[in-house]
C-alpha positions in Angstrom: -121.8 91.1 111.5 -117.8 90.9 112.0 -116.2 90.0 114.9 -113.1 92.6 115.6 -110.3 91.1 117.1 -108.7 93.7 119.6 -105.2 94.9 119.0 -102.9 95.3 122.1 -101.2 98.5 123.3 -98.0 98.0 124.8 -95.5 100.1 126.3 -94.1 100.4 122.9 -97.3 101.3 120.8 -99.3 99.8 118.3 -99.4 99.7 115.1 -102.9 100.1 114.1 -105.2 97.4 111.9 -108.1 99.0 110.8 -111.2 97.0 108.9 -113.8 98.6 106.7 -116.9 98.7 108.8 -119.7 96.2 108.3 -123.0 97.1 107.2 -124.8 94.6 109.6 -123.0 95.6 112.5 -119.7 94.8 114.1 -119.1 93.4 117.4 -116.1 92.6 119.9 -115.0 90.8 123.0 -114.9 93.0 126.2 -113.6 92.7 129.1 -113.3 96.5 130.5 -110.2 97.5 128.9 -111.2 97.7 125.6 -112.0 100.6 123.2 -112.6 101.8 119.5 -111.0 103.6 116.6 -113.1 104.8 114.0 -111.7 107.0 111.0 -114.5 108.6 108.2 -112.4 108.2 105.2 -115.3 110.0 103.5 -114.6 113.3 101.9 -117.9 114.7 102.3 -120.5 112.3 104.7 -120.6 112.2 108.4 -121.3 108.7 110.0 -123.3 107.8 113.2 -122.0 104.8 115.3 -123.9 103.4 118.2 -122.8 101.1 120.6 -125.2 98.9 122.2 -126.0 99.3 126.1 -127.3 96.0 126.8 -128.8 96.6 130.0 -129.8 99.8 130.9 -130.4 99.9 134.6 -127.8 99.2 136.8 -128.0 98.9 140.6 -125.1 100.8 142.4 -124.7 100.1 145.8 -123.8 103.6 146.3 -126.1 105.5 144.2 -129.2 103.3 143.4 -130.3 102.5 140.1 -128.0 103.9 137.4 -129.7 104.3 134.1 -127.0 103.6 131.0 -127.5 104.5 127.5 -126.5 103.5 124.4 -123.8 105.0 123.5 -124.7 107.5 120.1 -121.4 109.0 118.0 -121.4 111.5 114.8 -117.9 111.3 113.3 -117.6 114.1 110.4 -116.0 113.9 107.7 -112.4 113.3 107.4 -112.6 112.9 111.1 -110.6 110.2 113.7 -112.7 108.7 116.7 -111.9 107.0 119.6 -114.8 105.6 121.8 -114.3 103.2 125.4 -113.7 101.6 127.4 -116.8 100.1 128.1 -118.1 98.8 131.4 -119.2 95.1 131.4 -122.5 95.3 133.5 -124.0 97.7 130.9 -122.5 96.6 127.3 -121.8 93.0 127.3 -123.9 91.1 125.4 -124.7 87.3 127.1 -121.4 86.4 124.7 -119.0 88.9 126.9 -118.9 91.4 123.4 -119.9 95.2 122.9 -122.3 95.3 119.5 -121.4 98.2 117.1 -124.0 99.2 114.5 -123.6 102.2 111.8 -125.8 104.3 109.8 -123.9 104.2 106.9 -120.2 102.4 105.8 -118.8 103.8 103.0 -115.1 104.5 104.1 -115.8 104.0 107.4 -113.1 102.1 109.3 -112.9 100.5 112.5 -110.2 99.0 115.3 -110.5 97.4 118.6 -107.9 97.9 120.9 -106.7 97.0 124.7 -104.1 98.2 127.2 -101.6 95.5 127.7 -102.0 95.8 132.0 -98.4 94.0 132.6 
């Protein structure tokens, strides 16, 4: 498993990092403003990402018990995927990260990034 580092998004833009995808997983720290880029390079195979809801009932003070689950993503071939942010109470593992696994990672690329909030 990799750790991603998350890329900042300024006012300016960002010039985008992207890392071939680990087979055992991938992972990043999280706090709320975070999301994903995914890009299927493949010219053929469609890819599923998941991203792990860690717990999956959540009391709302509002509306009870909230049930959230994982979060389950086909991206097609040739295709450009972006997936966040992701709330803390419900995808934080006890480390503070969101934990990305994949079917497959043949051409599969993947980028954290953040909104810069100044």
């Amino acid at each position: 498993m990799a750790t991603l580092t998350a890329q900042k998004i300024t006012d300016t833009g960002a010039i985008a990092v992207s890392v071939s995808a680990t087979a055992g997983g991938d992972e990043f720290l999280n706090t709320g403003l975070e999301f994903i880029h995914l890009q299927n390079n493949h010219a053929s195979n469609s890819y599923v990402v998941t991203v792990t809801a860690q717990v999956t009932n959540i009391h709302h003070q509002q509306f009870g018990t909230v049930v959230k689950e994982n979060i389950v993503r086909t991206i097609t071939a040739g295709a450009d995927v972006f997936i966040g942010p992701f709330k803390q109470a419900a995808f934080n593992d006890a480390n503070h990260k969101v934990q990305l696994t994949y079917n497959a990672v043949t051409s599969l690329k993947v980028a954290a990034f953040y909104l810069d909030q100044q």
